[in-house]
C-alpha positions as CSV (number, residue, x, y, z in Angstrom):
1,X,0.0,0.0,0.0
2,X,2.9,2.4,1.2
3,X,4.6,2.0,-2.8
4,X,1.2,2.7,-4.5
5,X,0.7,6.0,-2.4
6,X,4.4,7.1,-3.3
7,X,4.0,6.6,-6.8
8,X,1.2,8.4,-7.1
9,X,2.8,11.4,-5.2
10,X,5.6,11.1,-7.4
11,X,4.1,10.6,-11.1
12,X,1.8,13.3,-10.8
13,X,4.8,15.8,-9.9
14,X,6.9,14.4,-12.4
15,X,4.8,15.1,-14.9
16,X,4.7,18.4,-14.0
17,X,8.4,18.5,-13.9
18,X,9.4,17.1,-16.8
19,X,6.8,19.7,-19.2
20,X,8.3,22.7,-17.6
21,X,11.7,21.9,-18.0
22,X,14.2,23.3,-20.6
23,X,17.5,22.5,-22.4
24,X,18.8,25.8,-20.2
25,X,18.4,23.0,-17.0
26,X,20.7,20.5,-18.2
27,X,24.0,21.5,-16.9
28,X,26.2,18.6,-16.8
29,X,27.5,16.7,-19.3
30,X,25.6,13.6,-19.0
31,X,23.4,13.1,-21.6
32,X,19.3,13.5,-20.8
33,X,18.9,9.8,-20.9
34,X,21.4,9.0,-18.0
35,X,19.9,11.5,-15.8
36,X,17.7,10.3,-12.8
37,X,14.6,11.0,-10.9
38,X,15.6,10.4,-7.3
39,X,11.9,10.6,-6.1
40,X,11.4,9.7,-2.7
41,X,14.4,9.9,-0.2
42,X,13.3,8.9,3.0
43,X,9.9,8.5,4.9
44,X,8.3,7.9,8.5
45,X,5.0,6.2,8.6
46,X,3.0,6.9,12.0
47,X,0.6,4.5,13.4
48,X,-2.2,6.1,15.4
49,X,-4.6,4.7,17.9
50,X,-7.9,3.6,16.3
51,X,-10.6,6.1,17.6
52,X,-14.1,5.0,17.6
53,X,-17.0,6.5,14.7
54,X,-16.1,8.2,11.7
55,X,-11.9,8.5,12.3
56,X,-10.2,12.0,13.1
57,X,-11.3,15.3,11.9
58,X,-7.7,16.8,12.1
59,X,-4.0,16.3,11.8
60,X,-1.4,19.0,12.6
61,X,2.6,18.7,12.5
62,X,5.4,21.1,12.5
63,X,7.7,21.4,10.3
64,X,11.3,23.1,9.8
65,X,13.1,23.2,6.8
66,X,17.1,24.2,8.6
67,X,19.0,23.7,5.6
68,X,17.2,25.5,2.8
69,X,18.6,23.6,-0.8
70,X,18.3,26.9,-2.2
71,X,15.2,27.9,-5.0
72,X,16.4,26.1,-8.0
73,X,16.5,22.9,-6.2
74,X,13.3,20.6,-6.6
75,X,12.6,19.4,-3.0
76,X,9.2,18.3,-1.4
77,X,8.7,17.6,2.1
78,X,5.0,16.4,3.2
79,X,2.7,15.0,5.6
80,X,0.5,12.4,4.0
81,X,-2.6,10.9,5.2
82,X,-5.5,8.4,4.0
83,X,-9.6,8.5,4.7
84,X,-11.3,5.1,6.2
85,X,-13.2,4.3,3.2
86,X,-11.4,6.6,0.7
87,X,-8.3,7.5,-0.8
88,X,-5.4,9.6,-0.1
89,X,-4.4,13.1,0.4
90,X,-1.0,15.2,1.1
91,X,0.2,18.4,1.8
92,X,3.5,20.2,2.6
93,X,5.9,22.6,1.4
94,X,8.1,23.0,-1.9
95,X,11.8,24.5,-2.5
96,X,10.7,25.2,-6.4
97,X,6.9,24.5,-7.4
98,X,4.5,24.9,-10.1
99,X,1.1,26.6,-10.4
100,X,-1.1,27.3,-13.7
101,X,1.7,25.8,-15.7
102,X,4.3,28.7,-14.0
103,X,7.4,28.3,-11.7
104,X,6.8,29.9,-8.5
105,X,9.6,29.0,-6.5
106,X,8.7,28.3,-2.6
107,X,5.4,27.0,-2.7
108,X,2.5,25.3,-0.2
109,X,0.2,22.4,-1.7
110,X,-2.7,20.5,-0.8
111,X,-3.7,17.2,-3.0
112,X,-6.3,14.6,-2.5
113,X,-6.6,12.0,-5.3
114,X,-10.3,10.8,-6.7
115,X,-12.2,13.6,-5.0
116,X,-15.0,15.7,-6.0
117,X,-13.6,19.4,-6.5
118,X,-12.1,22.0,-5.1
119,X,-12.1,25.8,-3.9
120,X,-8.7,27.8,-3.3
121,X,-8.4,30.2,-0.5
122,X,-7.2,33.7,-0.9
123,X,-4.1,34.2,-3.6
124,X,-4.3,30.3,-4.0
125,X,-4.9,28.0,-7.2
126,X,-6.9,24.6,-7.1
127,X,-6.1,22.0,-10.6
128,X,-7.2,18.8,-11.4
129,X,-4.7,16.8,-11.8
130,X,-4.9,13.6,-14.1
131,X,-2.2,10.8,-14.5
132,X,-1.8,7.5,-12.0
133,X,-5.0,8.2,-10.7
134,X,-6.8,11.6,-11.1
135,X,-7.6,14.6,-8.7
136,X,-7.7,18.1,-7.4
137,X,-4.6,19.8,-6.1
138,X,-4.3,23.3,-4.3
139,X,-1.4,25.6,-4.4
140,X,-0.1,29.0,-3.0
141,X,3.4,30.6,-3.4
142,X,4.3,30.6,-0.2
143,X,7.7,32.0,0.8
144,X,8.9,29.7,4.0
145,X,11.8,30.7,5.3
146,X,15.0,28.6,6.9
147,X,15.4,27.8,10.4
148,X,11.7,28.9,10.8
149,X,9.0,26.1,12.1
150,X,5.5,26.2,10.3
151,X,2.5,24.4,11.1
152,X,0.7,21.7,8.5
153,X,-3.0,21.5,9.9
154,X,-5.5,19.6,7.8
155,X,-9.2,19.9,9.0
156,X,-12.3,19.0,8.2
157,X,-15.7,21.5,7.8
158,X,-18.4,21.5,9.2
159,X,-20.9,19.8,6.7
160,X,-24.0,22.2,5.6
161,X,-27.4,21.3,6.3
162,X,-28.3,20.2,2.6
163,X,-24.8,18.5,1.7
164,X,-24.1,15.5,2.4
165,X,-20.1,15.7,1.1
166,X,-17.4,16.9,3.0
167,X,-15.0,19.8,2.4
168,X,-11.6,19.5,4.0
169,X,-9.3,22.4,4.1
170,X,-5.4,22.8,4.5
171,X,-3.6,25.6,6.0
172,X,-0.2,26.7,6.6
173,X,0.7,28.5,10.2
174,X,3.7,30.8,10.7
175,X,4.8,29.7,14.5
176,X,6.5,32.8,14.7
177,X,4.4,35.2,13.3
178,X,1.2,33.2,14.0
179,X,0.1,34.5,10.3
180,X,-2.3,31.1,9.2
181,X,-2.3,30.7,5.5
182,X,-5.5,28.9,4.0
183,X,-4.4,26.9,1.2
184,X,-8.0,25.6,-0.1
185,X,-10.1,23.0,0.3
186,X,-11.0,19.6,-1.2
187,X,-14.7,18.1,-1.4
188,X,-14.5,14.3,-0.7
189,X,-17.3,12.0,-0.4
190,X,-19.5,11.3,2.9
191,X,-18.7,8.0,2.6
192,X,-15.3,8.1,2.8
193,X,-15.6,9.3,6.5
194,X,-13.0,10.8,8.1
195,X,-8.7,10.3,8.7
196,X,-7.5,6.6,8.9
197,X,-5.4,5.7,11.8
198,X,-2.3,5.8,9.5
199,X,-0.1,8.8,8.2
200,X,3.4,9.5,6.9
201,X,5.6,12.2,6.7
202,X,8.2,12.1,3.5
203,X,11.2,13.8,1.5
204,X,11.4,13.6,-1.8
205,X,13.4,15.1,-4.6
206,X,11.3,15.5,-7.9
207,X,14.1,17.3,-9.9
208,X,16.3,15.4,-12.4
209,X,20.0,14.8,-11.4
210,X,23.3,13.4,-13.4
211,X,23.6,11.3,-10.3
212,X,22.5,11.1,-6.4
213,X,25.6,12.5,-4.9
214,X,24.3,15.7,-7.6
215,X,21.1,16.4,-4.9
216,X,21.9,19.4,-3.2
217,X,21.9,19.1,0.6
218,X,19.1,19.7,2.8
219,X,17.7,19.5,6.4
220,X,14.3,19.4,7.9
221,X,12.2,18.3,10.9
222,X,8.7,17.0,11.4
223,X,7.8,17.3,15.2
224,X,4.8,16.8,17.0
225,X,2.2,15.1,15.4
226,X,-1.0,15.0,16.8
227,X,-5.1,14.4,15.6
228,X,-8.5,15.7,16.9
229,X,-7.1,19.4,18.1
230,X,-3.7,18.1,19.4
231,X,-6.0,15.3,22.0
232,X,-4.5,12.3,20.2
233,X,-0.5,11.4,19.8
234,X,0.5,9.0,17.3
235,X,1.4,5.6,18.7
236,X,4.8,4.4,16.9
237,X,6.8,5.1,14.0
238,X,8.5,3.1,11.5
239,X,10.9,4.9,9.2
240,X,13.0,3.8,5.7
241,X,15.3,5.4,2.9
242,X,14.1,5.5,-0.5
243,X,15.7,3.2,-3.4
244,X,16.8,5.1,-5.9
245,X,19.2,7.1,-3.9
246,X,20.0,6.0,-0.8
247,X,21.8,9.5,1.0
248,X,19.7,9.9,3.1
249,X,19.5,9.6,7.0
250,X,16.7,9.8,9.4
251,X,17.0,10.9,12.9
252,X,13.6,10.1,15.3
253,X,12.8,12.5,18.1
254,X,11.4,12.5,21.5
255,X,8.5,14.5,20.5
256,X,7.3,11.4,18.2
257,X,9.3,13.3,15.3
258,X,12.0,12.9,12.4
259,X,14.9,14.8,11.2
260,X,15.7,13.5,7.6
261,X,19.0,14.7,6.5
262,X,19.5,14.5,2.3
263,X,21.6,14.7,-0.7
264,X,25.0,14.9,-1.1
265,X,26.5,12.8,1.7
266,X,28.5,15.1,3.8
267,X,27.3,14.0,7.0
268,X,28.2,10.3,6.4
């Protein structure tokens, strides 16, 4: 189950990837059909305890990005998550992302495959997205800055009186500046219910490189995950690197969190 959800996350931004790039990218040597895709680096999945009804309304983390790859690298990091009778959804924050077909740089987004629609918040974009699988995807330019810790908060809506669907919004909060940025929100069915008792939290590079020691460096935390308005802590954690590049090293924390450390291999 894990690999399907990865390669979803993965395709759908490699599509993007690959249209917007030019010959002006291709700096090395290597010829275009030697260059790789490192995709995911490393992951940690969270188990949570099983609550009774519908599943959890929320999820919030933190996370720090303290070793900023710089703008024209192509580095994800996201919390993903899954609904009891549904599919899956992610969100999280972007070195160098795309909206309407444009290169933003930094960037939020918010993705839930096989949903119903979509409404961005203010100075956002929502897209439907089509390739493994098929759904809507909300964006914002977003400049996060190093060092600094931000919050990832999925929540769900209160439903109103005539719709029986729910909406399920993402937002972004500035822990230093308390500023809370609404990314959008994503209509799902009723039947899906709410959050499964299963999450991760993942790094991946979606940028093409000559090699993996050609990933530029990078640092980040995910810390305190909790569900249902911070009542509910996650149980375990089980974390792994990815395959296609394996420089990668994760770090768990007392506060049930990560520290994944990528790229080029100078702290080996």
């Amino acid at each position: 189950m894990m690999g399907r959800y990865i390669g979803l996350v993965l395709v759908t931004f490699l599509t993007l990837v690959l249209s917007g790039c030019s010959a002006s990218t291709l700096t090395s040597t290597t010829s275009p059909q030697e260059w790789i895709t490192p995709g995911g680096l490393a992951y940690s999945w969270y188990s949570w305890p099983v609550v009774s009804g519908n599943g959890f309304y929320n999820f919030d983390i933190l996370l720090t990005i303290d070793v900023d790859p710089g703008i024209q690298s192509y580095y994800y990091w996201a919390h993903q998550f899954s609904f009891k009778n549904g599919d899956i959804g992610y969100m999280g924050l972007q070195t160098n992302g795309i909206i309407q077909g444009n290169w933003v740089g930094k960037m939020a987004i918010f993705s839930i495959w096989n949903v119903l629609g979509a409404e961005p918040g203010p100075g956002a974009s929502c897209e439907y997205f089509t390739g493994e699988g098929e759904g809507w995807s909300c964006r914002i330019k977003y400049n996060w800055v190093e060092g600094r810790t931000y919050g990832l908060r999925i929540w769900e809506f209160p439903s109103k009186n005539s719709e029986r669907d729910k909406w399920w919004g993402a937002w972004v909060i500035d822990t230093f500046t308390a500023q809370e940025t609404f990314i959008g929100k994503i209509k799902v069915p009723d039947s899906w219910q709410g959050l499964d008792s299963s999450s991760g939290v993942w790094v991946e590079y979606y940028g093409q490189v000559s090699d993996c020691n050609s990933i530029p460096y990078a640092e980040a935390r995910f810390e305190k995950p909790t569900a249902n308005n911070g009542s509910i802590s996650p149980q375990g954690l089980d974390t792994e690197i990815g395959t296609a590049c394996s420089n990668a090293q994760v770090t768990t924390l007392r506060n049930r969190g990560v520290t994944f450390k990528t790229g080029y291999s100078q702290f080996k």
